[in-house]
C-alpha positions as CSV (number, residue, x, y, z in Angstrom):
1,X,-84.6,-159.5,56.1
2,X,-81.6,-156.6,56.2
3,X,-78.0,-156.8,55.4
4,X,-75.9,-154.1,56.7
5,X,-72.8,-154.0,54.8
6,X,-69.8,-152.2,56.5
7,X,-67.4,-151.1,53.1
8,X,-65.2,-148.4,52.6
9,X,-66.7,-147.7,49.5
10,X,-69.9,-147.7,49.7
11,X,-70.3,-145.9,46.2
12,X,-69.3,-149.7,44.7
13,X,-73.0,-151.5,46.0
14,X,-75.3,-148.3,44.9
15,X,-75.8,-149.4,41.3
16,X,-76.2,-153.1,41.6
17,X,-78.6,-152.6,44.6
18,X,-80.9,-150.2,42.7
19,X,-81.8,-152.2,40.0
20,X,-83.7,-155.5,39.1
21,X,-85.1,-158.0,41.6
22,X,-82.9,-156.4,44.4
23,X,-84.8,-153.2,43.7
24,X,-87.7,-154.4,43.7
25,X,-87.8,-156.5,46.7
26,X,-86.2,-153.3,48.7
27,X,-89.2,-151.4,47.1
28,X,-91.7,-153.9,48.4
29,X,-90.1,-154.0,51.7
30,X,-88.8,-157.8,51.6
31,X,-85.2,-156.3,52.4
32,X,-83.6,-153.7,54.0
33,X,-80.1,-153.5,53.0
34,X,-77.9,-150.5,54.6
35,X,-73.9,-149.7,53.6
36,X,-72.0,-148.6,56.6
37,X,-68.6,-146.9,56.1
38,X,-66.0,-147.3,58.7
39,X,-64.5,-143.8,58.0
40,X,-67.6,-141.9,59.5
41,X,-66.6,-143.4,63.1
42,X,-63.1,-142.5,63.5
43,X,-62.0,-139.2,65.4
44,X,-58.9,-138.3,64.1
45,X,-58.9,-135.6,61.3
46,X,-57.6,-137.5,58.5
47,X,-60.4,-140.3,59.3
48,X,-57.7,-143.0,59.0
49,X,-58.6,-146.4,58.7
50,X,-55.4,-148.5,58.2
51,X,-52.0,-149.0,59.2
52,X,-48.6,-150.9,58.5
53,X,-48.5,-154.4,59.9
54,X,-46.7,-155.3,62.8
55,X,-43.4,-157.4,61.4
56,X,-42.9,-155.4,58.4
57,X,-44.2,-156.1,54.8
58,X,-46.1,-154.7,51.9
59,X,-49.2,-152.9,51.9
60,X,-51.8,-151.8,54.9
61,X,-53.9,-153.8,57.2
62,X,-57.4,-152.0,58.4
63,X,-57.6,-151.3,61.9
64,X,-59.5,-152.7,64.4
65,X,-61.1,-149.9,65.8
66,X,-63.1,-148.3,63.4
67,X,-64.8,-151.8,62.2
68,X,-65.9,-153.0,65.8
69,X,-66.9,-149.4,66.6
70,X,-69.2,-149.0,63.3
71,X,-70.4,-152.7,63.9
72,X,-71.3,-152.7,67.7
73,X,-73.5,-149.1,66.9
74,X,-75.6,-151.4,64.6
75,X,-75.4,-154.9,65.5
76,X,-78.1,-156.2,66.6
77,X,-78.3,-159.9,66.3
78,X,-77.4,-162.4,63.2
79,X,-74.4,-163.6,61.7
80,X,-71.0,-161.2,61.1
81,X,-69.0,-162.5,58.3
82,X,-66.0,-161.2,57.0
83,X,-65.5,-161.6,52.7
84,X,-62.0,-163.3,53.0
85,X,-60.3,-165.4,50.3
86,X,-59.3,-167.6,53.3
87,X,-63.4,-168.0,54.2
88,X,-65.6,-170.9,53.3
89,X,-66.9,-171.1,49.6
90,X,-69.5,-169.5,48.7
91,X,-72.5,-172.3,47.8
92,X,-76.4,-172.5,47.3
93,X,-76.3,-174.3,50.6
94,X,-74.9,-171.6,52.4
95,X,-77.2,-168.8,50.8
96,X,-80.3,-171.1,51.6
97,X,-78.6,-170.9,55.1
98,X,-78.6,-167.5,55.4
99,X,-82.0,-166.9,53.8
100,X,-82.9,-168.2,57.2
101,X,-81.7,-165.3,59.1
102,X,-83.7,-162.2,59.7
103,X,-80.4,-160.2,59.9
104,X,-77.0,-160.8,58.0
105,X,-74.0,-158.4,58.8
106,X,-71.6,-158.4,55.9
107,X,-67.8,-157.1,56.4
108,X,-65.8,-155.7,53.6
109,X,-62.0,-156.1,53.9
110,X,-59.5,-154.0,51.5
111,X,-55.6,-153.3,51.1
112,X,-53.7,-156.2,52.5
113,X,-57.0,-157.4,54.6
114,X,-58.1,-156.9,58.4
115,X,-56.6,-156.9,61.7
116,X,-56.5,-160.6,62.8
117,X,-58.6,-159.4,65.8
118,X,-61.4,-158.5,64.0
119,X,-61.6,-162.3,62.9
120,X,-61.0,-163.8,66.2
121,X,-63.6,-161.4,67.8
122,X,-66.4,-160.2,66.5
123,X,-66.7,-162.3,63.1
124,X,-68.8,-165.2,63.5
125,X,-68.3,-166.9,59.8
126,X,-65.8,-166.0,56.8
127,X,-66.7,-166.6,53.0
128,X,-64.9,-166.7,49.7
129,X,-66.3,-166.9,46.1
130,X,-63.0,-169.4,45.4
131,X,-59.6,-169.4,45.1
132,X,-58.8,-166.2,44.0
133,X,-58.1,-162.2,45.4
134,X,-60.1,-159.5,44.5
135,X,-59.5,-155.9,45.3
136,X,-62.0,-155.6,48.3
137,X,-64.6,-157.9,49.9
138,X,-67.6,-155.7,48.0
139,X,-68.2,-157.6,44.9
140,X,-68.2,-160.7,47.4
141,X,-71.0,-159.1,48.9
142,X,-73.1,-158.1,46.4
143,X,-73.0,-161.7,45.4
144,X,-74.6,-163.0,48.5
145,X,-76.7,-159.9,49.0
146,X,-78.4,-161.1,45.1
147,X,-78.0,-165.0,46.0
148,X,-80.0,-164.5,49.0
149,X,-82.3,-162.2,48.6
150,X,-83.9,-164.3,45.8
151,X,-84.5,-167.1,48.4
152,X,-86.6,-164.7,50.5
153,X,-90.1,-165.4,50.0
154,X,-92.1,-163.1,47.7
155,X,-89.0,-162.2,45.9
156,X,-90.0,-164.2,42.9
157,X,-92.6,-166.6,41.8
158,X,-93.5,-169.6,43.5
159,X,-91.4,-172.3,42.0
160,X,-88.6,-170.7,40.4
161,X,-86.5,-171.4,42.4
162,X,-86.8,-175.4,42.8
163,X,-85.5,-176.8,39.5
164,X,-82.4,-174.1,39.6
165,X,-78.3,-175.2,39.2
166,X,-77.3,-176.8,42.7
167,X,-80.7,-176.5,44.3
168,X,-80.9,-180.3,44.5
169,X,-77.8,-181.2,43.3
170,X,-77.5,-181.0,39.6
171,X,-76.6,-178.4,37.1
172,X,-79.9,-177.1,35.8
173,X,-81.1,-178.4,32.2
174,X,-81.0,-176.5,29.0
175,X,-83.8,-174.1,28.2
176,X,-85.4,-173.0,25.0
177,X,-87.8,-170.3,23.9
178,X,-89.2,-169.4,20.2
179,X,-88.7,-169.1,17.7
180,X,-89.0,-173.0,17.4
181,X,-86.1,-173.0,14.9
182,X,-83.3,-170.6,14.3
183,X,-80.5,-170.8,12.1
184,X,-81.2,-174.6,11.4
185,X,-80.9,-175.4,14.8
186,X,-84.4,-176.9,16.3
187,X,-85.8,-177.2,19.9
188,X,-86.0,-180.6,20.8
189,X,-89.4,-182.2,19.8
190,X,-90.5,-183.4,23.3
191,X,-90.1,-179.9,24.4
192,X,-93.0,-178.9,21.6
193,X,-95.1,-182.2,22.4
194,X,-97.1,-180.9,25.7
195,X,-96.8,-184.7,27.4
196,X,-95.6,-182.9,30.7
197,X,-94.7,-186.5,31.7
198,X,-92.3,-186.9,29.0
199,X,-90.7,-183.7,29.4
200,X,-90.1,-184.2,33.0
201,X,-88.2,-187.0,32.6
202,X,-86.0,-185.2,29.6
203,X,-85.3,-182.7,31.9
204,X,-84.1,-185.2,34.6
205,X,-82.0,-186.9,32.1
206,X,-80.7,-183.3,30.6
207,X,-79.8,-182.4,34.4
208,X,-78.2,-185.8,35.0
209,X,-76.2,-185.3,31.8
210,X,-75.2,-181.9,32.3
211,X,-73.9,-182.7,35.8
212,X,-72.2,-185.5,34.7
213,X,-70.1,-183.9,32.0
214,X,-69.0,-180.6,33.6
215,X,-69.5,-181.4,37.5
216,X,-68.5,-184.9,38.3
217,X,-68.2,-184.4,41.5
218,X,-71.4,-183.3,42.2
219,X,-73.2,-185.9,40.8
220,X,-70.9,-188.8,43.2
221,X,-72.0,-186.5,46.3
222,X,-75.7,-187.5,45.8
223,X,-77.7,-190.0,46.9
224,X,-79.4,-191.4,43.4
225,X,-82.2,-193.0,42.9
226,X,-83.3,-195.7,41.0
227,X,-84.4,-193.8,38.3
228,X,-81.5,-191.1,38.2
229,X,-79.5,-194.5,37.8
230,X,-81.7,-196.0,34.8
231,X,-81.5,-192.3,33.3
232,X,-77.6,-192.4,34.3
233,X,-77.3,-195.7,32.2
234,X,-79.1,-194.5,28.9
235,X,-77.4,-191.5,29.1
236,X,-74.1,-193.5,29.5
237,X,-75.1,-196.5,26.4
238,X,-75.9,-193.3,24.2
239,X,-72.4,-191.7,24.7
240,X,-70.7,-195.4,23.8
241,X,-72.6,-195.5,20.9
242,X,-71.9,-192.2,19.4
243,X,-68.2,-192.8,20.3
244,X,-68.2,-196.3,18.5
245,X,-66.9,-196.1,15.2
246,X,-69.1,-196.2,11.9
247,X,-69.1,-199.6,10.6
């Protein structure tokens, strides 16, 4: 898969991309992921890439021209999406979606954002990490450069991916790892018993739980089954009990 990444600050992704899983899979050859910066395409001598906006106001808008000429010497195929606080959120669903494509092209606004014209014309798709601003649209894309890439097979291990937060749903159950007790406070003893049955189901339960307490709505946009409800309804009798009052 490659990402080309069109930034004017194309210092901001080196770090991040040369280390840990993204590193690795660029070292193995799973991704290719090039930053472009507008500023090499313009022509004047001051390499200016923004402007005042039409109508007055504060701050700078980038220009047009240097972001469709940099994209259309690279562009091949694939999606073009700008990082915009007015985009779509940013999901699993939508990095599973883009895992898909053999080519992504990621566009990095700054200042006050983009001439409208690059959105109308030669964006295809516009994302946000929430309701929020940041600075520039780079952090935005190092987010979905990482999220992706680990969807790419070969990236990691078979499996480890399947029983992750918002892969199916639910919020991911709590893990443990040794020492078996620290500071008085124990791993749960179906985690230590090796019925693999038994802690299946505890994980289920752990998910449904976990979901249930910090991501309500989550959990009512999925299609249960009957055992997610039995699990639902222990996990439900066992929070009325430990709210009843000692008699």
């Amino acid at each position: 898969m490659r990402f080309d990444i069109f930034t004017l600050f194309p210092e901001m992704l080196r770090s991040p991309l040369d280390e840990s899983i993204i590193a690795r899979a660029r070292e193995r050859g799973l991704v290719e992921i090039n930053a472009w910066n507008p500023r090499d395409v313009t022509t004047d001598r001051h390499h200016i890439v923004d402007d005042y906006p039409y109508g007055g106001g504060a701050g700078m808008v980038m220009k047009p021209d240097p972001i469709f000429t940099a994209v259309e010497r690279v562009y091949e195929s694939g999606p073009i999406i700008l990082m915009s606080p007015q985009g779509r959120v940013f999901t699993q669903a939508i990095a599973r979606e883009l895992a898909r494509e053999p080519r992504v092209t990621l566009i990095c606004g700054h200042y006050e954002g983009v001439d409208e014209r690059v959105r109308q014309y030669l964006c295809t798709d516009e994302i946000s990490l929430g309701d929020f601003v940041l600075t520039g649209g780079e952090l935005v894309a190092l987010v979905i450069v990482d999220a992706v890439t680990r969807l790419l097979p070969g990236v990691l291990a078979a499996g480890s991916t399947e029983e992750e937060s918002h892969t199916a749903g639910l919020l991911e159950y709590p893990h443990y790892t040794r020492p078996p007790e620290y500071r008085g406070w124990s791993v749960p003893d179906i985690l230590l018993s090796g019925n693999h049955a038994a802690i299946a189901r505890w994980r289920r339960k752990e998910s449904l739980r976990r979901t249930r307490a910090r991501r309500p709505d989550l959990l009512a946009a999925l299609d249960l089954s009957a055992a997610d409800r039995k699990l639902l309804a222990e996990i439900e009798a066992e929070e009325t009990a430990e709210a009843a009052p000692d008699e």
